[in-house]
py3Dmol code that shows the C-alpha trace and the ligand (Angstrom):
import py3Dmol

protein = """\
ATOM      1  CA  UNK A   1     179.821 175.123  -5.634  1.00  0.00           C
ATOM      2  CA  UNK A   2     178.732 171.278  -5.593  1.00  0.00           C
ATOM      3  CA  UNK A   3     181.523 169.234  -4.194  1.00  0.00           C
ATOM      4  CA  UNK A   4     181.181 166.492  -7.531  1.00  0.00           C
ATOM      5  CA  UNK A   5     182.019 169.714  -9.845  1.00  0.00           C
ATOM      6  CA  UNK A   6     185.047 171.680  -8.044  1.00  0.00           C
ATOM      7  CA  UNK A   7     186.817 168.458  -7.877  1.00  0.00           C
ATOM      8  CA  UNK A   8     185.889 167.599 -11.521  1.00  0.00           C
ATOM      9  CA  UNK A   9     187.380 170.728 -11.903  1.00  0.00           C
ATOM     10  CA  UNK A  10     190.273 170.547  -9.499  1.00  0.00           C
ATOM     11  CA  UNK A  11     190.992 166.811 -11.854  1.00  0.00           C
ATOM     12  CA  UNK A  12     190.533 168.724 -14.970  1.00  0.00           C
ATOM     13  CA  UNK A  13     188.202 166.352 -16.060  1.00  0.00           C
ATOM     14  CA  UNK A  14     184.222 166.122 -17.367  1.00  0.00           C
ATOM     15  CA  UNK A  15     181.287 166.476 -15.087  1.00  0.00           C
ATOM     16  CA  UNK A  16     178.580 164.798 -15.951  1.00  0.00           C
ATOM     17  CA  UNK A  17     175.346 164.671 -13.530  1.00  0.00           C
ATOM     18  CA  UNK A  18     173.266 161.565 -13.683  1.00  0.00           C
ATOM     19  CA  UNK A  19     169.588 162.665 -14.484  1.00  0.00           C
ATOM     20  CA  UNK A  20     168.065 160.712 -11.721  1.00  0.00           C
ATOM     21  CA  UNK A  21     164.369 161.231 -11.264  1.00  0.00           C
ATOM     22  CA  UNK A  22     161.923 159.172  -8.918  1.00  0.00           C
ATOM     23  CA  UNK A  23     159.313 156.968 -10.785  1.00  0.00           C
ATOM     24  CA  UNK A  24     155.548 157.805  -9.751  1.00  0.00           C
ATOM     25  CA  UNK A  25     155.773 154.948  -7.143  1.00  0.00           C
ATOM     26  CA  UNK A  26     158.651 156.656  -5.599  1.00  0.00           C
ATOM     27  CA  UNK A  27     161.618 154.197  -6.616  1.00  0.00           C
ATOM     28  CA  UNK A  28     164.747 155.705  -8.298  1.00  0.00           C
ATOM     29  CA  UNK A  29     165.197 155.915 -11.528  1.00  0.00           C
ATOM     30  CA  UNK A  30     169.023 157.569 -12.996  1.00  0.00           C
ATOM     31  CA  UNK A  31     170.794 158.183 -16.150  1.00  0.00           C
ATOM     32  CA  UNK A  32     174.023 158.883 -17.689  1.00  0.00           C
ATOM     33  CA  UNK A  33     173.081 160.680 -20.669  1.00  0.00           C
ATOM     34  CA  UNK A  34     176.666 159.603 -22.827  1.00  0.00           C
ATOM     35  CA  UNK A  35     176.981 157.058 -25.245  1.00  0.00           C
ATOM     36  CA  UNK A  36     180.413 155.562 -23.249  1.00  0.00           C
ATOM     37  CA  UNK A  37     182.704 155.836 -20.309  1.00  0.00           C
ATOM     38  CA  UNK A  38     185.594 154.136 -21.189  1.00  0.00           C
ATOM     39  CA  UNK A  39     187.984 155.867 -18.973  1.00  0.00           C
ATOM     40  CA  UNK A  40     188.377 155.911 -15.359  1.00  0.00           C
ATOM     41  CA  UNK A  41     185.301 156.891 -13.166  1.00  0.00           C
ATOM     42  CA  UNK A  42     184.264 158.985  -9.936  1.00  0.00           C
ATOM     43  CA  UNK A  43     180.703 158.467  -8.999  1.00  0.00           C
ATOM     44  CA  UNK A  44     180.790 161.138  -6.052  1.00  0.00           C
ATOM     45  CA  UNK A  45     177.735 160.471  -3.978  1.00  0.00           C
ATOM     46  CA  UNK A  46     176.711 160.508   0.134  1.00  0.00           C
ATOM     47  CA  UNK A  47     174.944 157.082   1.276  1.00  0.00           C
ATOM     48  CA  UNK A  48     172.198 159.868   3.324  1.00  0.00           C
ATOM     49  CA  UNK A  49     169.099 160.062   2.544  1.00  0.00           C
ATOM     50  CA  UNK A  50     168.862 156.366   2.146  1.00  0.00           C
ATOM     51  CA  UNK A  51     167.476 157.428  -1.479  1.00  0.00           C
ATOM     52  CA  UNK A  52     170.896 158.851  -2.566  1.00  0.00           C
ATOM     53  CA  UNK A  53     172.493 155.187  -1.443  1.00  0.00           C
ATOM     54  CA  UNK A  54     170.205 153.385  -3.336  1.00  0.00           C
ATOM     55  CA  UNK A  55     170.912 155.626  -6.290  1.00  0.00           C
ATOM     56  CA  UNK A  56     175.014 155.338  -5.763  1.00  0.00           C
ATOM     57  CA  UNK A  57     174.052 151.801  -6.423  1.00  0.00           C
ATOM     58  CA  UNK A  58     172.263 152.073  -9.660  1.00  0.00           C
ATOM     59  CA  UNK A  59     175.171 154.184 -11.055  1.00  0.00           C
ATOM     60  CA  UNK A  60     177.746 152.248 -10.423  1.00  0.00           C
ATOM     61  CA  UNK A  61     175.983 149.239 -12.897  1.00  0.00           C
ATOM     62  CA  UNK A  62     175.034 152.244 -15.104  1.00  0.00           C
ATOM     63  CA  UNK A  63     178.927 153.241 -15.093  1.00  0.00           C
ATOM     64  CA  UNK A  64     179.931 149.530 -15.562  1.00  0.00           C
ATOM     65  CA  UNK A  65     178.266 149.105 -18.668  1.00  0.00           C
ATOM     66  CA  UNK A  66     179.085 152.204 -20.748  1.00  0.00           C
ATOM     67  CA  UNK A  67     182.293 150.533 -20.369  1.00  0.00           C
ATOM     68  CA  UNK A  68     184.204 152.287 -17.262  1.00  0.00           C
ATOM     69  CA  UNK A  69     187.397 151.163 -17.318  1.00  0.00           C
ATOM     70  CA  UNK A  70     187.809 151.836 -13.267  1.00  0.00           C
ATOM     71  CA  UNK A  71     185.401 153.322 -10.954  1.00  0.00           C
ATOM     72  CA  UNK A  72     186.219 154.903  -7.853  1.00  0.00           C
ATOM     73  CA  UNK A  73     183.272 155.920  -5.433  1.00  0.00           C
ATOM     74  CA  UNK A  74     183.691 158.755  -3.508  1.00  0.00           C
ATOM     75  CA  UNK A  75     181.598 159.374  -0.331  1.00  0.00           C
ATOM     76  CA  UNK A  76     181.719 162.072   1.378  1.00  0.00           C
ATOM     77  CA  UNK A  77     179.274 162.108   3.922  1.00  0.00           C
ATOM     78  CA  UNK A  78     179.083 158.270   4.277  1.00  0.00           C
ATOM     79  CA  UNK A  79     175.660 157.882   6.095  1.00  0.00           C
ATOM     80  CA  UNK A  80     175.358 154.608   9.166  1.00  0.00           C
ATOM     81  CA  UNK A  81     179.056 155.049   9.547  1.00  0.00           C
ATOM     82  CA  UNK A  82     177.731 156.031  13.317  1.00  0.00           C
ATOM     83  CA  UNK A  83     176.031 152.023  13.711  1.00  0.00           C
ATOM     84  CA  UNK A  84     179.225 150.618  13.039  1.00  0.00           C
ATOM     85  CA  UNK A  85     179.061 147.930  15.765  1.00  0.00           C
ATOM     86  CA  UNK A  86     176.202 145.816  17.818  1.00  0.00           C
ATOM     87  CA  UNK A  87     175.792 147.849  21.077  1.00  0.00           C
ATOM     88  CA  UNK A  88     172.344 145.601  21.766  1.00  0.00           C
ATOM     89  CA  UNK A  89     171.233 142.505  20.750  1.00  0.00           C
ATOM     90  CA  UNK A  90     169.409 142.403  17.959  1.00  0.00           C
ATOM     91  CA  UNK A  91     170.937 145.273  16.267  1.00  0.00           C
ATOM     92  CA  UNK A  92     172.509 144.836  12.793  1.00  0.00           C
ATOM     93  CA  UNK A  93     176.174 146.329  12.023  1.00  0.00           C
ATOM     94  CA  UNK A  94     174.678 148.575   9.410  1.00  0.00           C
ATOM     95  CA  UNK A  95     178.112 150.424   8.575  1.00  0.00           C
ATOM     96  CA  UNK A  96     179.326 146.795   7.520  1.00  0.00           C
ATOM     97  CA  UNK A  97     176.139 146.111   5.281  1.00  0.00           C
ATOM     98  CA  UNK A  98     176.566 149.113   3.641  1.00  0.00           C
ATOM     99  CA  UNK A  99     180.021 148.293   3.097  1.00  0.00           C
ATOM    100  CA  UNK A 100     179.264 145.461   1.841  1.00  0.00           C
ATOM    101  CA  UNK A 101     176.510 146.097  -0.518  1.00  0.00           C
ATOM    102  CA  UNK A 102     178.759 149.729  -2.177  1.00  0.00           C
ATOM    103  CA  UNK A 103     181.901 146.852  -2.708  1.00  0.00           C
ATOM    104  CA  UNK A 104     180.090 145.094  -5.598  1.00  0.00           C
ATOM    105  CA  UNK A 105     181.031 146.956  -8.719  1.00  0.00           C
ATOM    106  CA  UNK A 106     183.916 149.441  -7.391  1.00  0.00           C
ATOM    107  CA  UNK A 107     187.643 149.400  -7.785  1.00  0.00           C
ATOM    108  CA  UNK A 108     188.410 152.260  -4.957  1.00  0.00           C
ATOM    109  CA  UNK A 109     186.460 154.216  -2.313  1.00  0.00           C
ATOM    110  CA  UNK A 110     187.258 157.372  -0.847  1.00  0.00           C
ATOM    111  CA  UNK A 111     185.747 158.730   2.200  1.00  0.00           C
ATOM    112  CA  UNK A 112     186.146 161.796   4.626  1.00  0.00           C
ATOM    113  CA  UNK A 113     186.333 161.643   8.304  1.00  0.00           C
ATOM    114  CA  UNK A 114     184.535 158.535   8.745  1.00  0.00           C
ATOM    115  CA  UNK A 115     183.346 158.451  11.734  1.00  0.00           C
ATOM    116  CA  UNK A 116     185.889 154.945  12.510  1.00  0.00           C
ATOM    117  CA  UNK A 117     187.837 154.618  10.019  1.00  0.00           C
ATOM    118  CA  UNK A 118     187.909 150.794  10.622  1.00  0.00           C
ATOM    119  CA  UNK A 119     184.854 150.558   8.851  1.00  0.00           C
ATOM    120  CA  UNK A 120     186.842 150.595   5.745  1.00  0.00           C
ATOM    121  CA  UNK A 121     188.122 147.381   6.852  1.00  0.00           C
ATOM    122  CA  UNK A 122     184.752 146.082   5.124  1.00  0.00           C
ATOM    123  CA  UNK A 123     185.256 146.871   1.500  1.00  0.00           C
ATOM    124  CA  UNK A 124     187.399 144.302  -0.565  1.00  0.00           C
ATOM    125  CA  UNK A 125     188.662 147.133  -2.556  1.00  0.00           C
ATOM    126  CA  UNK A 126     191.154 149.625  -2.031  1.00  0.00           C
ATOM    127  CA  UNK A 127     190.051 152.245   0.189  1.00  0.00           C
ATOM    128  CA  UNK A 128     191.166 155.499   1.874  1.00  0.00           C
ATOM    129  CA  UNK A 129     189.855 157.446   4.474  1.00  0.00           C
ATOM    130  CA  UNK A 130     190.459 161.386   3.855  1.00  0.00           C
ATOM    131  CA  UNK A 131     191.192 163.813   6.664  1.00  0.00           C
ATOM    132  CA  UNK A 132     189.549 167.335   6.660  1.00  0.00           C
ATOM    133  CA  UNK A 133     191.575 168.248   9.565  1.00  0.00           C
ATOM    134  CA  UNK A 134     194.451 170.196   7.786  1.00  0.00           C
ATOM    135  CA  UNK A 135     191.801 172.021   5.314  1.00  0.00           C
ATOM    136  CA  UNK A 136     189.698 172.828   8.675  1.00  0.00           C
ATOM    137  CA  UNK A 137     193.081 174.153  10.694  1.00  0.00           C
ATOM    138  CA  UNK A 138     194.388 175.982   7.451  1.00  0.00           C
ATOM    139  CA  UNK A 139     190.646 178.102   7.209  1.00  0.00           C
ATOM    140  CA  UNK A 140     191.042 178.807  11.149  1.00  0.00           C
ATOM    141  CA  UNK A 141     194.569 179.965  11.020  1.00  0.00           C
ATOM    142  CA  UNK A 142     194.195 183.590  11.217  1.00  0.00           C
ATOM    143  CA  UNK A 143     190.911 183.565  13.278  1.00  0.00           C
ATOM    144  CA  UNK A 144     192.545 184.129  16.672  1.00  0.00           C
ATOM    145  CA  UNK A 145     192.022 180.868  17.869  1.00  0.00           C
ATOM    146  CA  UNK A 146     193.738 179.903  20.894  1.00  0.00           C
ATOM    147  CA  UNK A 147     192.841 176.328  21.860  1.00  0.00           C
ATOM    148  CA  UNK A 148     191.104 173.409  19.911  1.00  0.00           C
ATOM    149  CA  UNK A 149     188.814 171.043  22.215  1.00  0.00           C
ATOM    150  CA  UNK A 150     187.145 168.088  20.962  1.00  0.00           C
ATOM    151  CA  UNK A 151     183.731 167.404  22.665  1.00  0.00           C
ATOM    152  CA  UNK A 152     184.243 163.652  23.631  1.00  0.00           C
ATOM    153  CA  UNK A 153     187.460 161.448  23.068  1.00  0.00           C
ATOM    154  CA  UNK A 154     186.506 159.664  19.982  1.00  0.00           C
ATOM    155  CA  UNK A 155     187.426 163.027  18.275  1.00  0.00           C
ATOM    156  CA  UNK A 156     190.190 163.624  20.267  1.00  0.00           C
ATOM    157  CA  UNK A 157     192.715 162.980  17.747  1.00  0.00           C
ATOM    158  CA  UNK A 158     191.137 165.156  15.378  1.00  0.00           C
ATOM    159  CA  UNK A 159     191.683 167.881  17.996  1.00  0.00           C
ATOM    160  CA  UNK A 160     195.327 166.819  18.449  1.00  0.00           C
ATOM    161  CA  UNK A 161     195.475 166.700  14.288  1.00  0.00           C
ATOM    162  CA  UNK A 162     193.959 170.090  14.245  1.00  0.00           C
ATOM    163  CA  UNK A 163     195.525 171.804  16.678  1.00  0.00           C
ATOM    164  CA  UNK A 164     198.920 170.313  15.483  1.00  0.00           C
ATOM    165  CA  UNK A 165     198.268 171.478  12.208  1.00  0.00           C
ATOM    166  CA  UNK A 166     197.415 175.689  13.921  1.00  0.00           C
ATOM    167  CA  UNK A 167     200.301 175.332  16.668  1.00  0.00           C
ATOM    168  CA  UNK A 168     197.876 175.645  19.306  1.00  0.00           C
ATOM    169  CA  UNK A 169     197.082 173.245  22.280  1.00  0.00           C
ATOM    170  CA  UNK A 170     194.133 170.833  22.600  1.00  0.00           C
ATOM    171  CA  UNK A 171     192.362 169.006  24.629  1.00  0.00           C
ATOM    172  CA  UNK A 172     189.243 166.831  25.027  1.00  0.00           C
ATOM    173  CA  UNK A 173     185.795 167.037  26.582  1.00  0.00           C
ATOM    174  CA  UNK A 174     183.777 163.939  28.494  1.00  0.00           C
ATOM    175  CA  UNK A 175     180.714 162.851  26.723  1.00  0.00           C
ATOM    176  CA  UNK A 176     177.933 160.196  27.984  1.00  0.00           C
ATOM    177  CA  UNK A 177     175.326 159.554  24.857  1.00  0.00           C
ATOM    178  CA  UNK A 178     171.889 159.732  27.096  1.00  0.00           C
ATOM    179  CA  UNK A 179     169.768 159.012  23.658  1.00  0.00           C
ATOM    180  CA  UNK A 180     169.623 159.742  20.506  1.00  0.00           C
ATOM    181  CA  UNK A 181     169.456 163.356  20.946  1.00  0.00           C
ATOM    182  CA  UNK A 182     170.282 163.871  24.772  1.00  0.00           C
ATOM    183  CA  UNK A 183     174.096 164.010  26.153  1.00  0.00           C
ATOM    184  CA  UNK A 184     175.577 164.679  28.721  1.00  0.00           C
ATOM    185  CA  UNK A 185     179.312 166.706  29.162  1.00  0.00           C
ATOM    186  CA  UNK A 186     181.347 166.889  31.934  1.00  0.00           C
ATOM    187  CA  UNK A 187     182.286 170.375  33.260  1.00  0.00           C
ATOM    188  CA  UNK A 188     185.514 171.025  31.049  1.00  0.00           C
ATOM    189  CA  UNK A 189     189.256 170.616  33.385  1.00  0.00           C
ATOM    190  CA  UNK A 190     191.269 171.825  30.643  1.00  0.00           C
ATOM    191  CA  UNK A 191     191.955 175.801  30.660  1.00  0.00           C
ATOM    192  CA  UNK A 192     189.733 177.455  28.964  1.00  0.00           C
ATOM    193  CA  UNK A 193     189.441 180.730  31.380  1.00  0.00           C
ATOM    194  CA  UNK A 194     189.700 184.061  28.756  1.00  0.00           C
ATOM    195  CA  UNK A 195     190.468 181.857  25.859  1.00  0.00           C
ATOM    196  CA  UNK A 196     188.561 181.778  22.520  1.00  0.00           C
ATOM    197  CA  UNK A 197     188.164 177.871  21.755  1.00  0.00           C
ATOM    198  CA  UNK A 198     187.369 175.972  18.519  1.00  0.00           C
ATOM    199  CA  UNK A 199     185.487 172.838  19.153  1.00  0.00           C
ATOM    200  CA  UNK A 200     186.356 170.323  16.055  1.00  0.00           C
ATOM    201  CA  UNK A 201     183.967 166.970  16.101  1.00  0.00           C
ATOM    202  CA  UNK A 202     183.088 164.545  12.851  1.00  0.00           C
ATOM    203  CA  UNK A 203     179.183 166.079  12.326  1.00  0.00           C
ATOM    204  CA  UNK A 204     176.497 167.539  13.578  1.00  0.00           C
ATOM    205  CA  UNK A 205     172.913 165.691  13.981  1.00  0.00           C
ATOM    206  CA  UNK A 206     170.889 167.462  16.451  1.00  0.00           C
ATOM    207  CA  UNK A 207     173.342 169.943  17.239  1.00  0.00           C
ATOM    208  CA  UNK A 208     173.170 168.394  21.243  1.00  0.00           C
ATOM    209  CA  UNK A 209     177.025 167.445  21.528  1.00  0.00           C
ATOM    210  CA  UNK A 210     178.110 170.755  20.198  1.00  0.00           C
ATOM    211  CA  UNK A 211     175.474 173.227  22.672  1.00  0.00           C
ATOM    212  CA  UNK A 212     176.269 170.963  25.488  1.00  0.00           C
ATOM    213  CA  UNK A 213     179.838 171.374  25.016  1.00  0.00           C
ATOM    214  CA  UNK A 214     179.529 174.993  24.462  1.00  0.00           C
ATOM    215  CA  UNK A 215     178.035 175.585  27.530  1.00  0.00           C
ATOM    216  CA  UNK A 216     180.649 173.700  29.242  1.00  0.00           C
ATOM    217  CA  UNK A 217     183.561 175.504  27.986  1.00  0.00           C
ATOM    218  CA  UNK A 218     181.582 178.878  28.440  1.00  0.00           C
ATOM    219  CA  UNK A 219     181.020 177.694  31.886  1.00  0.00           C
ATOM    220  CA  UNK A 220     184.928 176.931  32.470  1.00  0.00           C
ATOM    221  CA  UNK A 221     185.170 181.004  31.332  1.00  0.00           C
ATOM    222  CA  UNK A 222     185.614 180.329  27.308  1.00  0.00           C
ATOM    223  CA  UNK A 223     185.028 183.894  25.970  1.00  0.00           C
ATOM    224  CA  UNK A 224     184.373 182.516  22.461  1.00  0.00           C
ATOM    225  CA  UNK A 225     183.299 178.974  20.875  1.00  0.00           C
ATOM    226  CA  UNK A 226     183.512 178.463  17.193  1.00  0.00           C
ATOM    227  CA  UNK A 227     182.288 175.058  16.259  1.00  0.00           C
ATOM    228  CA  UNK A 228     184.176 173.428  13.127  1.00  0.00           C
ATOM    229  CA  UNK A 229     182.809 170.255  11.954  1.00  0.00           C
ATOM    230  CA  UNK A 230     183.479 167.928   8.573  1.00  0.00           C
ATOM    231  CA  UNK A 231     179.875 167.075   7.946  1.00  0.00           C
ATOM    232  CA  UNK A 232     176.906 169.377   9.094  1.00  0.00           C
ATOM    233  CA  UNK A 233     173.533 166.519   8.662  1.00  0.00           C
ATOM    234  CA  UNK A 234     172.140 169.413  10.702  1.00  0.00           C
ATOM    235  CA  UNK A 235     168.894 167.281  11.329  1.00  0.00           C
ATOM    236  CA  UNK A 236     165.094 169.068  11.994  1.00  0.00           C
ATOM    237  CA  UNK A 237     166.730 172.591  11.172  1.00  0.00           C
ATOM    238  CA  UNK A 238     169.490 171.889  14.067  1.00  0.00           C
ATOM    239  CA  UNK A 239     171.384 175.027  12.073  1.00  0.00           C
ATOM    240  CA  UNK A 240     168.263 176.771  13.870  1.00  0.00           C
ATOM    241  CA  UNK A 241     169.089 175.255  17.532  1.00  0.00           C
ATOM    242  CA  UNK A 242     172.559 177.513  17.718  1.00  0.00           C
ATOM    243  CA  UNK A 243     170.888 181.063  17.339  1.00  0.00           C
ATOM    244  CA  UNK A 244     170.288 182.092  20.744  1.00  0.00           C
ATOM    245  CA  UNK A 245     172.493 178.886  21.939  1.00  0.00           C
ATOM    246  CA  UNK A 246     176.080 179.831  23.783  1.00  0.00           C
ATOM    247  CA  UNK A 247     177.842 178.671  20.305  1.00  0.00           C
ATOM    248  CA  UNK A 248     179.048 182.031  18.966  1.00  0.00           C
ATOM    249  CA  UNK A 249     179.720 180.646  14.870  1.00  0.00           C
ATOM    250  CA  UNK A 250     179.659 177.338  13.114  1.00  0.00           C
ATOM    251  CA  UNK A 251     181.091 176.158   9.910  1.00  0.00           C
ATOM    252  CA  UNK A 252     181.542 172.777   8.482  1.00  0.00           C
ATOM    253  CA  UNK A 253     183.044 170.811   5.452  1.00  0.00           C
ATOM    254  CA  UNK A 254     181.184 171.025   1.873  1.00  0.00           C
ATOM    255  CA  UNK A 255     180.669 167.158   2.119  1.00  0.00           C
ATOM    256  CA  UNK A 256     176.834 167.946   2.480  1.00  0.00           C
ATOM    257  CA  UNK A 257     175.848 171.728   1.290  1.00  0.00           C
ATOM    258  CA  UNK A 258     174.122 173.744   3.200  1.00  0.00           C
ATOM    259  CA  UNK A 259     174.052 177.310   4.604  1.00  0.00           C
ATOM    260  CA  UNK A 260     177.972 177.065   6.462  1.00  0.00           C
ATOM    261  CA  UNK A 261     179.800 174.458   4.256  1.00  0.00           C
ATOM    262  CA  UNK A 262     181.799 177.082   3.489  1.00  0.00           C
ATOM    263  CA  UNK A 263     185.444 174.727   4.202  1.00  0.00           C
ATOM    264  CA  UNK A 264     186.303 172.812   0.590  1.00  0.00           C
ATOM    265  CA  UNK A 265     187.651 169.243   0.772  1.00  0.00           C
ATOM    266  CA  UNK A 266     187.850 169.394  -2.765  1.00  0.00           C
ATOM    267  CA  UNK A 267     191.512 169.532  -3.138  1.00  0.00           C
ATOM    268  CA  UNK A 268     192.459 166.988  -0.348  1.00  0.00           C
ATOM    269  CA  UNK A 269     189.733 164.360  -2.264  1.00  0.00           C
ATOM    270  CA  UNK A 270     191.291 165.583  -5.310  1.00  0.00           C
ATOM    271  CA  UNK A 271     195.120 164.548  -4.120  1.00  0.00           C
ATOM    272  CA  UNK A 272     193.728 161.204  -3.108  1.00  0.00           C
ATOM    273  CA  UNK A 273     191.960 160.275  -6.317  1.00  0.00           C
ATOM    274  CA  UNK A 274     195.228 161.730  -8.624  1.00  0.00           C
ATOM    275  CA  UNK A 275     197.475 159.673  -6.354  1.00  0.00           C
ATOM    276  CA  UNK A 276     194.972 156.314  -6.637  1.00  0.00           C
ATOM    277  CA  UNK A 277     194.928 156.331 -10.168  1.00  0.00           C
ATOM    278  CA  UNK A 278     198.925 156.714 -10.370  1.00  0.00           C
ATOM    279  CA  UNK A 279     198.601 153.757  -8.522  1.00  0.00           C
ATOM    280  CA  UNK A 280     200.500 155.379  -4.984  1.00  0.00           C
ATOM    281  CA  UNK A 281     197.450 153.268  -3.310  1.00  0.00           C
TER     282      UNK A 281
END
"""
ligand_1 = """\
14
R5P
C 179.426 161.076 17.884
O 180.226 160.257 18.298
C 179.758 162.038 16.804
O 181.132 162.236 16.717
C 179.062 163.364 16.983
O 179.540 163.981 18.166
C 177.575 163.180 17.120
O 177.103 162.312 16.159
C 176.851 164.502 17.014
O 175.480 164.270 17.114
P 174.495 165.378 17.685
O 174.737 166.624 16.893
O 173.133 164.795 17.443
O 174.791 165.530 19.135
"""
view = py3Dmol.view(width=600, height=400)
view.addModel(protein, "pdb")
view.setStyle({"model": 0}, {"cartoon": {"style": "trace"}})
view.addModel(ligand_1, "xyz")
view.setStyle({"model": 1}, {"stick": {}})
view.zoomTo()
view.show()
């Protein structure tokens, strides 16, 4: 089910989807098909494609003036969250602008697993990052898991979080970015020999970090690898990369549908958003 409409049900509220079209020169054109709002708000909407964060845009003024009286943006899949800092001249700090440009008519956002949460820092408004990590550990409970690995240490304390959560012990792999879709992973020193792993990271793209660190772990003697991840972008059919790849299953988060968002965040986004608007944040 669409993310927007199990949490309007989990809230026991309205859904209502914008009618958003594209005019014939391709720009966005959306709709709220209500007389009013005048009650408090979700727009839930991913910045990726860039269309869909130009369109998060136009609703909030649409939301504003049918007389909202809050709005709270939740983004699930928040899209540049990855160019969240100059690494060469030249470059801009596109998480920031985006930040920046979502703040103007918003009282809260919510995310989930951004990929720093930092980025946050950016809005003026109140702002929470969601974690996936107990939803993701609470689906793999009974799977016969027996270790959680993250493939580099920027998601190694979504491993710790994870494996925490199952009672099992984690650990992390060694990851050098060699471009956009090459990297590189150090053979695995944690003990893996005989064990059936789950390898948690943020998202997918290309679907390079997760067969690289497959073959790693299978190379270490990992007898199975399940790949859990909160946002599958799964670019160029990536989904297709894994068949015939060491990774033996994949699932990810609902925060962008596809074939394997089969793990809800509904309910954690859900406790956020009741606990916002009884003002706990
Ligand atoms: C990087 O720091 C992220 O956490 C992911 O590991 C990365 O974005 C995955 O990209 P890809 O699937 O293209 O390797």
């Amino acid at each position: 089910m669409d993310l927007a409409k199990e949490l309007a049900s989990a809230l026991n509220c309205n859904f209502i989807p914008a009618l958003t079209t594209a005019f014939p020169d391709g720009e966005c054109y959306t709709r709220i098909d209500v007389e009013k709002l005048d009650d408090d708000v979700i727009i839930v909407q991913n910045t990726f494609p860039d269309s869909k964060f130009i369109e998060m845009l136009l609703l909030q003024d649409a939301v504003k003036k049918l007389g909202a009286k809050s709005i709270t943006l939740v983004i699930p899949y928040f899209g540049y969250a990855r160019q969240d800092r100059v690494f060469k001249p030249g470059e801009p700090e596109s998480a920031k602008i985006m930040c920046r440009h979502l703040d103007l008519d918003c009282d809260r956002v919510i995310t989930v697993d951004l990929h720093k949460e930092a980025t946050l820092d950016n809005f003026t408004h109140a702002h929470k990052d969601v974690k996936a990590a107990p939803v993701i550990a609470e689906y793999f409970k009974t799977k016969g898991i027996d270790m959680v690995i993250s493939p580099d240490i920027g998601a190694a304390g979504r491993a710790k979080i994870v494996g925490d959560c199952m009672g099992l012990p984690y650990d992390h792999l060694e990851k050098t970015r060699l471009s956009g879709t090459e990297v590189r992973i150090k053979p695995a020193t944690a003990d893996v020999n005989g064990k059936s792993v789950l390898i948690v990271d943020d998202m997918i793209s290309t679907g390079g970090t997760i067969i690289a660190a497959t073959a790693a772990l299978k190379e270490a003697g990992a007898v199975k690898v399940t790949v859990a991840c909160t946002h599958g972008v799964f670019v160029n059919n990536a989904l297709e990369r894994f068949n015939g790849s060491p990774v033996d299953s994949v699932l990810c988060c609902n925060t962008l549908s596809n074939a394997v968002s089969l793990i809800s965040v509904a309910g954690i986004v859900a406790d956020a958003i009741k606990d916002a608007l009884a003002g706990k944040w």
